[in-house]
Backbone bond lengths (Angstrom), bond angles and torsions (degrees), N, CA, C in turn:
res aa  C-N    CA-C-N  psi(-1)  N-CA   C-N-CA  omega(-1)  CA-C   N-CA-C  phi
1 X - - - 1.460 - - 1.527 109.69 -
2 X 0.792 121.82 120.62 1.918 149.07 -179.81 1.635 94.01 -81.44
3 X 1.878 84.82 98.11 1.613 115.82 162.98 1.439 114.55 -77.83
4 X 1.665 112.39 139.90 1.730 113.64 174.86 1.359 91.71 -141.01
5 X 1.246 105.37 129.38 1.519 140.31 162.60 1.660 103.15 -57.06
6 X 1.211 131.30 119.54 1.716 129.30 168.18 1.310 98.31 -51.30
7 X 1.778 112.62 -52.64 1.801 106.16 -155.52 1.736 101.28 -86.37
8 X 1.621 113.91 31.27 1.310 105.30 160.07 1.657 120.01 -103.03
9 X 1.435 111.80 -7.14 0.992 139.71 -151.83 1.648 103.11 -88.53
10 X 1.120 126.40 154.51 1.393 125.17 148.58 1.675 114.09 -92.47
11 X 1.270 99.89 153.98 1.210 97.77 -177.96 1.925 122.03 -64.14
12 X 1.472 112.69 -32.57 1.747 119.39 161.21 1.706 103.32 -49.73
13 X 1.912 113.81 -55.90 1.354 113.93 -178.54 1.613 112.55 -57.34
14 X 1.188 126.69 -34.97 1.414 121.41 178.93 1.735 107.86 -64.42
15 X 1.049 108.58 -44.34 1.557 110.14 -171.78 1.678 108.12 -70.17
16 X 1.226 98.84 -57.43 1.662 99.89 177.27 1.719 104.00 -29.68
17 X 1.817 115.29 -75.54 1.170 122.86 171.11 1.591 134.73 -49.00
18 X 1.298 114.00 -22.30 1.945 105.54 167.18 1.450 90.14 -78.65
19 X 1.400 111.50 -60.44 1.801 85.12 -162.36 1.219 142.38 -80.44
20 X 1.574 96.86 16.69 1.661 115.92 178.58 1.424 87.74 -102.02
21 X 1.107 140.96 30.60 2.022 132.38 177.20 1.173 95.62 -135.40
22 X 1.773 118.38 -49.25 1.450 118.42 -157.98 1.547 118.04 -107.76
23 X 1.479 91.48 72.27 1.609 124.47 -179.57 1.340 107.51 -116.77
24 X 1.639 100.31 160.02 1.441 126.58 -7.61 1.760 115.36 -92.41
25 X 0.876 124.51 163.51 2.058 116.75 -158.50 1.883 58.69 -152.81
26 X 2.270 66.34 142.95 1.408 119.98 -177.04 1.774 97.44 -76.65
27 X 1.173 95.09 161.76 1.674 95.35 174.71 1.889 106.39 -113.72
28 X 1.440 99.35 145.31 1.663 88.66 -179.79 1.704 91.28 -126.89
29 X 1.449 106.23 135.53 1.343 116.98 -157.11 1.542 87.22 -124.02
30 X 1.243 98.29 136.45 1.821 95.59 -143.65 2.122 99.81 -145.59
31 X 1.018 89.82 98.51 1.414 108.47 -178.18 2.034 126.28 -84.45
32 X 0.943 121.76 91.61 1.315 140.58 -174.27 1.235 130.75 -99.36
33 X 1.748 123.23 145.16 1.183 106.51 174.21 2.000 97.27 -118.18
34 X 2.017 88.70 -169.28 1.387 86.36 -178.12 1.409 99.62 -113.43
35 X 1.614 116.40 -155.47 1.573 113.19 176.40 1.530 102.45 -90.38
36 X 1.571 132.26 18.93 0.954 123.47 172.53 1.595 118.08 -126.86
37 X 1.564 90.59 -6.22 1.745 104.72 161.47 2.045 93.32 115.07
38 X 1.570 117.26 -13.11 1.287 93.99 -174.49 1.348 114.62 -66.87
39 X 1.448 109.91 141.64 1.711 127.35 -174.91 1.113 107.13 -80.88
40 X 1.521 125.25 128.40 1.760 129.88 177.32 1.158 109.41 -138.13
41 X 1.236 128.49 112.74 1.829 163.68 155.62 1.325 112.18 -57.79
42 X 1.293 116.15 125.56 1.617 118.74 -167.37 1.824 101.83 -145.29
43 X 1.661 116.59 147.76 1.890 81.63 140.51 1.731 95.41 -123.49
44 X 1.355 82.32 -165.34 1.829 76.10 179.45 1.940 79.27 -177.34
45 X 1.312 96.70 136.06 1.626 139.98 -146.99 1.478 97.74 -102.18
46 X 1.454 105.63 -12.07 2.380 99.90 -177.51 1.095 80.63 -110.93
47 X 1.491 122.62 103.24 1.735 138.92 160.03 1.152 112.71 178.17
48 X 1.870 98.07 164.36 1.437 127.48 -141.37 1.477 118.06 166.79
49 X 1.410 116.41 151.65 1.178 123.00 177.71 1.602 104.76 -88.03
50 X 1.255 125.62 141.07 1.289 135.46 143.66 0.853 153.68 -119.12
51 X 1.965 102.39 17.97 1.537 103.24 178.52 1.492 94.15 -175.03
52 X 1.692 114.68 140.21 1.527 104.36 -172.62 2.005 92.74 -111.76
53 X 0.638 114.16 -33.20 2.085 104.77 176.60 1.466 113.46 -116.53
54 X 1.394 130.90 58.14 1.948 87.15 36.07 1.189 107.90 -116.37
55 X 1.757 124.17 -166.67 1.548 104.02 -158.15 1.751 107.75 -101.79
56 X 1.658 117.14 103.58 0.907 91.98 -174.29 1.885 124.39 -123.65
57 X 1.477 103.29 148.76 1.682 95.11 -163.37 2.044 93.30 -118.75
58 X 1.465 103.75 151.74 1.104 115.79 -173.63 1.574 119.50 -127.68
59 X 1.162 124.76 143.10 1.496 121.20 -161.96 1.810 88.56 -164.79
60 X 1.883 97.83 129.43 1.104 103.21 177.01 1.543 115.33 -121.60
61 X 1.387 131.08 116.52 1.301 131.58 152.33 1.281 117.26 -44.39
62 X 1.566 107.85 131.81 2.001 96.19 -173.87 1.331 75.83 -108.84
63 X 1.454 95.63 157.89 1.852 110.18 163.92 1.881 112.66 -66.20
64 X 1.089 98.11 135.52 1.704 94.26 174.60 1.763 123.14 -54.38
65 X 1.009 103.33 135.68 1.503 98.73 -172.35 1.249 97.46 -91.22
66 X 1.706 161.08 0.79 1.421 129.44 141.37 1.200 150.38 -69.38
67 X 1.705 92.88 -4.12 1.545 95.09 -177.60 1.716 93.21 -150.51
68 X 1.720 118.50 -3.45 1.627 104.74 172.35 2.068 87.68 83.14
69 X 0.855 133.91 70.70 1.417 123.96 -155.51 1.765 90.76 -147.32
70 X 1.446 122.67 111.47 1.318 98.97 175.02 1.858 117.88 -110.31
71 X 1.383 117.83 150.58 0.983 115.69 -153.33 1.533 128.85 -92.93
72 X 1.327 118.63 175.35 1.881 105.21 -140.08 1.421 101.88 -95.68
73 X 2.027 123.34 27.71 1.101 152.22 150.06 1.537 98.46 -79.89
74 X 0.724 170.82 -14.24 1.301 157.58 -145.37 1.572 90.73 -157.57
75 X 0.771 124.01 -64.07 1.879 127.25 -171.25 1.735 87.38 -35.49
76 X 1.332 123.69 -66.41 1.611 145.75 -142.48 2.088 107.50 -76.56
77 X 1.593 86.91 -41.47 1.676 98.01 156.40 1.439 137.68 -74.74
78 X 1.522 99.55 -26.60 1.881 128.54 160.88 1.137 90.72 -30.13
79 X 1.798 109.48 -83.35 1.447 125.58 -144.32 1.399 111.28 -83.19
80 X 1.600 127.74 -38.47 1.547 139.40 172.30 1.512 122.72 -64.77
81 X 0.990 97.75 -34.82 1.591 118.19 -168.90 1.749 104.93 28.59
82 X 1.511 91.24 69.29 1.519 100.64 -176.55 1.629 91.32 -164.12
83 X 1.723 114.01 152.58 1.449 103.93 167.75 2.003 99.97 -168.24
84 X 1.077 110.60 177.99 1.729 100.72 -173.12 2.418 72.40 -122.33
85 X 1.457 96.60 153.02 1.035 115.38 176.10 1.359 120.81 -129.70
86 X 1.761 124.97 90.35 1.477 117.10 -158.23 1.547 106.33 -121.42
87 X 1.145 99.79 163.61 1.678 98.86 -172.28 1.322 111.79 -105.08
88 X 1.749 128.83 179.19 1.113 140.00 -139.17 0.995 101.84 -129.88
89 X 1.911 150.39 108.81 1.217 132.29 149.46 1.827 109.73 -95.83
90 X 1.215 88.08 -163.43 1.476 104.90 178.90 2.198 118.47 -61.99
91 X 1.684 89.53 -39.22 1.666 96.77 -174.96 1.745 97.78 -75.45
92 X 1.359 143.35 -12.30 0.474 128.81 -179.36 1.893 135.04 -105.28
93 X 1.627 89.73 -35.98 1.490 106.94 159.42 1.355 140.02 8.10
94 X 1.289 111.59 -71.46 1.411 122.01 164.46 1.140 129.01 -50.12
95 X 1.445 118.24 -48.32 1.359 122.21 164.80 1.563 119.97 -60.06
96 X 1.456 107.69 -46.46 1.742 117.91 173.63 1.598 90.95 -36.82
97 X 1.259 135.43 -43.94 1.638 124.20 -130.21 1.698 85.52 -115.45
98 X 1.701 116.15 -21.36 1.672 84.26 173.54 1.348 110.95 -109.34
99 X 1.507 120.27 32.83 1.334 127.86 164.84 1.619 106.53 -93.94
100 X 1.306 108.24 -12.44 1.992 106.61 -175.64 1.764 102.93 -93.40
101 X 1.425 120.31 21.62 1.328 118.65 163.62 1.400 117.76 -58.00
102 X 1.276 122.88 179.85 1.421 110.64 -160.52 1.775 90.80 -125.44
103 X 1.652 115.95 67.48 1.160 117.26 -172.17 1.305 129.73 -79.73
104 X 1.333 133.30 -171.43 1.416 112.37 168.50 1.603 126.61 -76.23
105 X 1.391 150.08 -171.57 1.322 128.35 -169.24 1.347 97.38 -108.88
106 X 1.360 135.18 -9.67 1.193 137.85 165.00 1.778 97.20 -58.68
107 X 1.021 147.24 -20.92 1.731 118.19 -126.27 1.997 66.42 -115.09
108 X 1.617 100.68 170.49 1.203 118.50 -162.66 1.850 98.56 -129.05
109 X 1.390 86.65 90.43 2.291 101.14 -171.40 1.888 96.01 -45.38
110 X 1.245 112.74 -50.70 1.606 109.68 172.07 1.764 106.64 -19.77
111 X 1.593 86.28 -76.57 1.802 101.58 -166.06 1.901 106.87 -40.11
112 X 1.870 97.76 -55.44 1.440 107.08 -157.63 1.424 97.16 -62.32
113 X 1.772 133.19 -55.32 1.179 122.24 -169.89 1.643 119.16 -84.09
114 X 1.282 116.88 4.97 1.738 114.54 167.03 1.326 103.47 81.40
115 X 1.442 106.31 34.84 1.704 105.17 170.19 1.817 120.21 -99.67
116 X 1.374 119.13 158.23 1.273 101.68 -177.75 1.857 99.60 -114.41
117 X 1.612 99.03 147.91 1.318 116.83 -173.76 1.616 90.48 -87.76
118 X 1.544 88.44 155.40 1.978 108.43 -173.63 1.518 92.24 -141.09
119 X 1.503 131.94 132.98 1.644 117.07 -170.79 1.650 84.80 -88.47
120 X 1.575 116.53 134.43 1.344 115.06 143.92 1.675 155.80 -65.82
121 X 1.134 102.85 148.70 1.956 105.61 -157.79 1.395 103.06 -45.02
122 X 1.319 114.19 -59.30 1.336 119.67 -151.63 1.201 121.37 -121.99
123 X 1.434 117.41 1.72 1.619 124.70 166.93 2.003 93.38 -131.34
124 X 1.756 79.59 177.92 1.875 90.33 174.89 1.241 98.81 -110.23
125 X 1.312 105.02 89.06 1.968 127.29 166.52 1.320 125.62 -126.94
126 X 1.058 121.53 -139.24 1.135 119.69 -177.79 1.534 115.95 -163.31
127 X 1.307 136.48 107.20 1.483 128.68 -176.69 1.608 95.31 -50.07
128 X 1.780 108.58 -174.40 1.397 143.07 -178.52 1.843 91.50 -125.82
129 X 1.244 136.85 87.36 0.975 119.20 -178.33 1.490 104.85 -71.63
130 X 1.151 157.94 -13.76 1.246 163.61 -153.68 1.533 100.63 -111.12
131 X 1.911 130.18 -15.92 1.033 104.73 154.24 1.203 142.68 -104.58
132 X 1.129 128.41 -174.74 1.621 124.70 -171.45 1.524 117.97 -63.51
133 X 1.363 117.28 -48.23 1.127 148.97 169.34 1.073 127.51 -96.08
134 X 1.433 137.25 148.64 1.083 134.70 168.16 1.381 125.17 -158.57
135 X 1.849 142.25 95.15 0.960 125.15 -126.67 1.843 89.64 -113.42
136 X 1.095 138.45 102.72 1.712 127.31 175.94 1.985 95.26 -72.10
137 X 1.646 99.21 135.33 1.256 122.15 -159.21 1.406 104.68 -131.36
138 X 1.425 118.73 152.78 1.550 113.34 175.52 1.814 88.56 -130.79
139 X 0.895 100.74 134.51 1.851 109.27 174.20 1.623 130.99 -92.22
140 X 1.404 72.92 103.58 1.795 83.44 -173.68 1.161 132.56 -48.59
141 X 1.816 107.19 -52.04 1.419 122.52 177.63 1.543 106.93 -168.43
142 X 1.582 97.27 146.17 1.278 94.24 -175.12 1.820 106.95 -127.38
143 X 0.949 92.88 136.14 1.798 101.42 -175.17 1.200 135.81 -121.26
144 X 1.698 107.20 101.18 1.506 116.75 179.79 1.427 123.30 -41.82
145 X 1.145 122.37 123.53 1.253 105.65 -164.41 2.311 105.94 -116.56
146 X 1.829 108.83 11.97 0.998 104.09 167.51 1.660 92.15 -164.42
147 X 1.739 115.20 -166.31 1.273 115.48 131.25 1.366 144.24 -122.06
148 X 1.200 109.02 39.68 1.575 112.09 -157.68 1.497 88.37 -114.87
149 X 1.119 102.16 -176.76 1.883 126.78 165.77 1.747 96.72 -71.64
150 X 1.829 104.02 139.70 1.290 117.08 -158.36 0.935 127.60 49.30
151 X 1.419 144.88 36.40 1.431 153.10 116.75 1.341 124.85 -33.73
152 X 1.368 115.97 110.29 1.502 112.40 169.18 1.219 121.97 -61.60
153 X 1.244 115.56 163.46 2.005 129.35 155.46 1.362 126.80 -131.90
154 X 1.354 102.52 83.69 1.559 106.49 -161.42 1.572 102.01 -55.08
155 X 1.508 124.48 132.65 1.074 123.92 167.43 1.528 120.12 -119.58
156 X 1.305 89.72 103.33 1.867 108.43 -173.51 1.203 101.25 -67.86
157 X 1.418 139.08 149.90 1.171 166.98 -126.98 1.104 131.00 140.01
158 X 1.630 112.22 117.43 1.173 142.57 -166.07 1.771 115.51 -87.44
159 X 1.077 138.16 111.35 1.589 128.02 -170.93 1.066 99.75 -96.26
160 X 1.547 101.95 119.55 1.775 118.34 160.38 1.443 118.15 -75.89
161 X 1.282 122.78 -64.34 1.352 139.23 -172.90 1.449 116.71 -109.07
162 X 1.617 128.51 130.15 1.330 135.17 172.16 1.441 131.21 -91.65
163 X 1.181 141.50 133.44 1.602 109.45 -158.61 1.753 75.68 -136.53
164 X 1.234 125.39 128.58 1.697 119.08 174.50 1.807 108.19 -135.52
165 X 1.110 125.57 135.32 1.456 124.95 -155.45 1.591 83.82 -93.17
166 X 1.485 113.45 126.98 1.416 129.94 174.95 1.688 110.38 -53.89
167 X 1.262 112.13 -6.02 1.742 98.05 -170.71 1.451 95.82 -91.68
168 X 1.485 136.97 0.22 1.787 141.25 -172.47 1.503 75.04 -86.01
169 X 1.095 142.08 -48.72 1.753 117.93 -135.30 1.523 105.68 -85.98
170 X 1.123 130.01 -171.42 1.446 135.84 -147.21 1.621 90.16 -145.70
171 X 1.278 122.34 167.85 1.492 138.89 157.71 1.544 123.46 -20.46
172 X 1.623 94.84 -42.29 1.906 105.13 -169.03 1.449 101.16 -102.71
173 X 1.436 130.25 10.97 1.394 129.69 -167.71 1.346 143.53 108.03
174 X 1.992 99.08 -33.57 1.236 131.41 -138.25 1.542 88.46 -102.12
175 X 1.504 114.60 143.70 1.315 127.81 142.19 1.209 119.93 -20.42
176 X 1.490 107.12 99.98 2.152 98.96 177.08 1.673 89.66 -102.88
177 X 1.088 104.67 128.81 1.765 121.72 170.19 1.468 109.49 -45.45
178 X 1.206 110.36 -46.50 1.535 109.00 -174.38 1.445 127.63 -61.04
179 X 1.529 100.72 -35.88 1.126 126.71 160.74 1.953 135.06 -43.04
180 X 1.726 82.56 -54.33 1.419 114.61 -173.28 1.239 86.98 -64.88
181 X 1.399 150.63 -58.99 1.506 155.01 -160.68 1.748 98.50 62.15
182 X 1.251 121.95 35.45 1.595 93.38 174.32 1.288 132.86 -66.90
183 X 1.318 125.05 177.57 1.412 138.60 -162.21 1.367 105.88 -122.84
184 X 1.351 133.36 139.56 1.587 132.64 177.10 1.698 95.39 -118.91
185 X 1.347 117.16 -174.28 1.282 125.75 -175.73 1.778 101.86 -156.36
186 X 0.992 72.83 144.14 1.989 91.23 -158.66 1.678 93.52 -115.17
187 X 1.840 94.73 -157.61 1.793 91.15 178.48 1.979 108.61 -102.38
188 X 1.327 103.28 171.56 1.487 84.49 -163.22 1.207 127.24 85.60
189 X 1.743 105.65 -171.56 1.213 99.74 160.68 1.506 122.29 -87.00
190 X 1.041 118.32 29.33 1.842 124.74 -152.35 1.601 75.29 -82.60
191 X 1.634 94.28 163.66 1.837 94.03 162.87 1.806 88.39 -169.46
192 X 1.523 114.69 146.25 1.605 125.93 -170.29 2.059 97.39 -81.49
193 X 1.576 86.96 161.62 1.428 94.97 176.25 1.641 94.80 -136.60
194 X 1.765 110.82 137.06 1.175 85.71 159.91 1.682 129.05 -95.29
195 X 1.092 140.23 134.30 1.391 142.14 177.26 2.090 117.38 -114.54
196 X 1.268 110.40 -173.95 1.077 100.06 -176.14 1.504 114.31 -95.97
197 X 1.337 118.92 1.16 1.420 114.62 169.22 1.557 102.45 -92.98
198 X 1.061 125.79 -42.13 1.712 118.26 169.60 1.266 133.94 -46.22
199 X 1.708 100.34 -25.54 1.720 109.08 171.04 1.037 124.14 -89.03
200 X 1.118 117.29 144.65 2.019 116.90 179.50 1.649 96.19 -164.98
201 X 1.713 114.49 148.67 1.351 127.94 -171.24 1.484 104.54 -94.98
202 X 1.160 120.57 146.88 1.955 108.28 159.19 1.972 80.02 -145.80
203 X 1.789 84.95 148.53 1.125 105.39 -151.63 2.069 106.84 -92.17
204 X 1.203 133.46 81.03 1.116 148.48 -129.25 2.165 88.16 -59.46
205 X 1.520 109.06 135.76 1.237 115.30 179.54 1.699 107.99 -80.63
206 X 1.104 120.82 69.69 1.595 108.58 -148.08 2.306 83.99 -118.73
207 X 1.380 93.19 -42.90 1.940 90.18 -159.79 1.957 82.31 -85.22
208 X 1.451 138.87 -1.15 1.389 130.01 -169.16 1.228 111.73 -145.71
209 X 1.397 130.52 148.77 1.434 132.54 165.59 1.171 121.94 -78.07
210 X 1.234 146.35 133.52 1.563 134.71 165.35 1.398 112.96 -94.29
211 X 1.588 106.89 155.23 1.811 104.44 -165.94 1.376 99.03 -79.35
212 X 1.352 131.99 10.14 1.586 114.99 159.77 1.344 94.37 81.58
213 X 1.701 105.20 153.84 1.302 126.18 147.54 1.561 120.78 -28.94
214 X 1.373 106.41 -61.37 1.250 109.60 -167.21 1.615 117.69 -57.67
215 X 1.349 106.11 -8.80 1.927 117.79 -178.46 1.283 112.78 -121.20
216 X 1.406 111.61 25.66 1.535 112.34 151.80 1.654 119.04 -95.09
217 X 1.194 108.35 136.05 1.409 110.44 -173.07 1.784 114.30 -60.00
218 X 1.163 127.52 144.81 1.256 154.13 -158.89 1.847 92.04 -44.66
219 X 1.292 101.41 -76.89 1.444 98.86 174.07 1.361 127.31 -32.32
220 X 1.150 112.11 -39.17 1.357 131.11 -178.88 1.645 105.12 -59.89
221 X 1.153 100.07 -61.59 1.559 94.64 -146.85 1.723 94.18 -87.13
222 X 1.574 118.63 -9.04 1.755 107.88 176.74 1.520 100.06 -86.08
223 X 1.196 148.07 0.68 1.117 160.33 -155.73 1.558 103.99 -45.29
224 X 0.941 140.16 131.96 1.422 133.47 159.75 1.898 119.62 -103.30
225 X 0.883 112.29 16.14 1.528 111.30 160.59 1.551 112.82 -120.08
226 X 1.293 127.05 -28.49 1.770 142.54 166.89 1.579 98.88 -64.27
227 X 1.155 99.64 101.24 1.763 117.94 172.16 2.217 101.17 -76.98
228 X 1.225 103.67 135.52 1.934 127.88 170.94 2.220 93.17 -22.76
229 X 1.002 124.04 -35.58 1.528 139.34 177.26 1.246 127.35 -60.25
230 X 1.737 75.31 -41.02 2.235 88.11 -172.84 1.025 95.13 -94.21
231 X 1.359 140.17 -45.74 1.397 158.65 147.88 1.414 118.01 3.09
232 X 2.037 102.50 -66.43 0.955 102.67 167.31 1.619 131.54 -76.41
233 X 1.181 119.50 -23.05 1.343 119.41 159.96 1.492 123.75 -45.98
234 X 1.223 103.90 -52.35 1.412 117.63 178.68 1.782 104.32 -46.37
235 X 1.178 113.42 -58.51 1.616 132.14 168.38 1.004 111.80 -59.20
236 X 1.454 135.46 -0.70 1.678 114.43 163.95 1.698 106.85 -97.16
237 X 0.990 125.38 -5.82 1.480 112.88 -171.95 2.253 101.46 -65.99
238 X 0.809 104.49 177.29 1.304 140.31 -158.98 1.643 92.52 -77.42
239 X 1.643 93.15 -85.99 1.695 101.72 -174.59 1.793 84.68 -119.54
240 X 1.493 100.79 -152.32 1.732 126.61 -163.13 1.505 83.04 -108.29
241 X 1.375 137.18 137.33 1.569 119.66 168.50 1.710 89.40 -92.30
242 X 1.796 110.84 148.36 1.381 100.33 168.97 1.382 131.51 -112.17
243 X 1.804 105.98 24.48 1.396 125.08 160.53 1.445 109.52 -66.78
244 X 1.612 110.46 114.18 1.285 123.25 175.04 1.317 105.14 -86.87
245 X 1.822 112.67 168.33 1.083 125.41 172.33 1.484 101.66 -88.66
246 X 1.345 129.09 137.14 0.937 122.58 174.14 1.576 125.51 -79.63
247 X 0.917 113.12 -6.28 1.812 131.17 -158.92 1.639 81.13 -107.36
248 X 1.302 139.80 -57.77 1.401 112.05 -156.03 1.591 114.71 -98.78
249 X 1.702 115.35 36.26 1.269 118.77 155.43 1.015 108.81 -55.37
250 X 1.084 138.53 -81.86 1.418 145.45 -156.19 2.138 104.58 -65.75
251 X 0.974 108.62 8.43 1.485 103.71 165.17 1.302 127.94 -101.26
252 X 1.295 133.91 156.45 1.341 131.16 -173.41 0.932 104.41 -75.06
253 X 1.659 109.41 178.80 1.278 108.73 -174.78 2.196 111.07 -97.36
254 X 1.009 94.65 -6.75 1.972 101.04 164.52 1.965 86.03 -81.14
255 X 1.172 146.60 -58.95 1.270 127.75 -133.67 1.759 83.39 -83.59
256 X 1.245 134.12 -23.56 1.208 144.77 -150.75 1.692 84.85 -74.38
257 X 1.357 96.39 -70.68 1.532 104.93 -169.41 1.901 114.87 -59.75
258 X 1.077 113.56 -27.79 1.204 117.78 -179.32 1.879 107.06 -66.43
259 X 1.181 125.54 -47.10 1.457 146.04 175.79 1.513 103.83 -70.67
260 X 1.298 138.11 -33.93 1.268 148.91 -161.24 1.963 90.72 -88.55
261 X 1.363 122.70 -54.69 1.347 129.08 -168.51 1.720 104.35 -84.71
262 X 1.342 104.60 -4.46 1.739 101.45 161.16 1.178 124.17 -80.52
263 X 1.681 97.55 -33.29 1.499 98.71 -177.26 1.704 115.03 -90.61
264 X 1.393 114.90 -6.01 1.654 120.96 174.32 1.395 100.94 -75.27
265 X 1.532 132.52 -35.93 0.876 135.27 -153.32 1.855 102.48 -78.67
266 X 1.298 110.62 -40.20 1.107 105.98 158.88 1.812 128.99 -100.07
267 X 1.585 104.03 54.76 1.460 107.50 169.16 1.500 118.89 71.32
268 X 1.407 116.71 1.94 1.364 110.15 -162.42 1.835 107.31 -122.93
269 X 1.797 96.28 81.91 1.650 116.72 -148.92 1.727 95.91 -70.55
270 X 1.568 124.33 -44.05 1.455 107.63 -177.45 1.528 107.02 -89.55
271 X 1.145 140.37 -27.81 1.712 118.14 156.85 1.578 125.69 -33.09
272 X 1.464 108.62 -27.75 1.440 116.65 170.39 1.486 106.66 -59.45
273 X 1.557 95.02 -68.33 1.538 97.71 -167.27 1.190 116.15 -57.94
274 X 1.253 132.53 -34.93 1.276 128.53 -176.42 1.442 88.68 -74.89
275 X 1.029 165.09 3.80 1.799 139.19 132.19 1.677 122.90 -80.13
276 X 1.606 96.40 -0.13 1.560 90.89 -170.65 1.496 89.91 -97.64
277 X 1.177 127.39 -26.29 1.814 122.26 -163.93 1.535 109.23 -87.38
């Protein structure tokens, strides 16, 4: 494994490299005013929720690394301490990306990227009517986190009001992903899509214990066709079920495992076992 020293790095080389590893990150598309009311549209790629009571989401402006220059997202939240927080799909994208020009602070990102303003409920902002989401936020605190060029400013924010465009939801109400179409951002210009081969469920071990690695039988776990994945599936069940398959007595134990990792592969964790026991 190929060790790197931070203090070998330049600070452009450090950035290039975290955010080409630490993918894929949500985009927070982040709508602001000034003390004179001009409206400024941003996204910015260091964000996330970290807390639901109360509900709170975080997004950091880094300082520019050519000149240490911080940007008129953060200047506009300084003084407002208010902001609308909307998200990124695919129909919208393009525009997200030619609103992050490096314009003057007079110019109005609405106008330049062809977005339409919505006045918000409970702060003086402005929705993204064109996005899916839209979270109106009041800003708690914001925290320098250096002083040089590429320095973050975590900007904590608290969501008052939710605004979600009824065509994301599904039958039961709920956010269907497919729907949502969001967009992630990688390093580069690369950026994620979601589609239906990219999505897949795993079923969180949170209400049950699984017997772990350590309580899979020997065969099991030296296996050379059962990939650390299937493995772990195998390791979330509860107990061992000891309903055998009756058909794969008479199979070896490679044909066992080969038939056992067909059926993990499509989600179906005790049909395995009952061919592996």
């Amino acid at each position: 494994m190929k060790e790197i020293g931070i203090n070998t790095l330049t600070s452009q080389e450090l950035y290039r490299l975290l955010t080409s590893t630490i993918t894929p990150r949500p985009i927070a598309f982040v709508s602001s005013k000034d003390e004179e009311g001009v409206c400024n549209l941003s996204p910015f790629s260091f964000f996330n929720i970290f807390s639901v009571t109360p509900p709170i989401i975080v997004f950091s402006p880094v300082n520019r690394i050519s000149d240490n220059t911080k940007k008129d997202t953060l200047h506009n939240v300084i003084k407002t301490k208010e902001c609308v927080v909307a998200l990124v799909n695919q129909r919208i994208v393009q525009q997200a990306s030619l609103s992050s020009g490096n314009y003057k602070s007079s110019t109005d990102e609405f106008e330049k990227a062809g977005f339409t303003k919505i006045q918000a409920s409970s702060i003086d902002g402005n929705l993204i009517k064109e996005a899916p989401v839209n979270f109106e936020c009041k800003v708690n605190q914001i925290v320098e986190l250096g002083e040089k060029g590429g320095a973050g400013n975590l900007v904590i924010c608290e969501i008052v009001n939710i605004h979600i465009n009824e065509n994301i939801l599904d039958t039961e109400n709920k956010v269907d992903p497919h729907k949502l179409d969001i967009v992630s951002r990688l390093g580069h210009n690369w950026y994620g899509k979601t589609t239906e081969e990219s999505l897949f469920e795993i079923a969180k071990p949170i209400a049950k214990f699984g017997i772990g690695f350590d309580n899979l039988p020997q065969d099991i776990i030296n296996s050379s066709i059962l990939t650390g994945n299937e493995l772990a599936m195998l390791a979330s069940v509860e107990s061992i079920p000891t309903e055998k398959n009756k058909d794969s007595i008479t199979l070896k134990t490679e044909e066992k495992h080969i038939l056992a990792k067909k059926l993990l592969e499509k989600g179906e964790i005790i049909e395995a076992w009952k061919i592996l026991i």
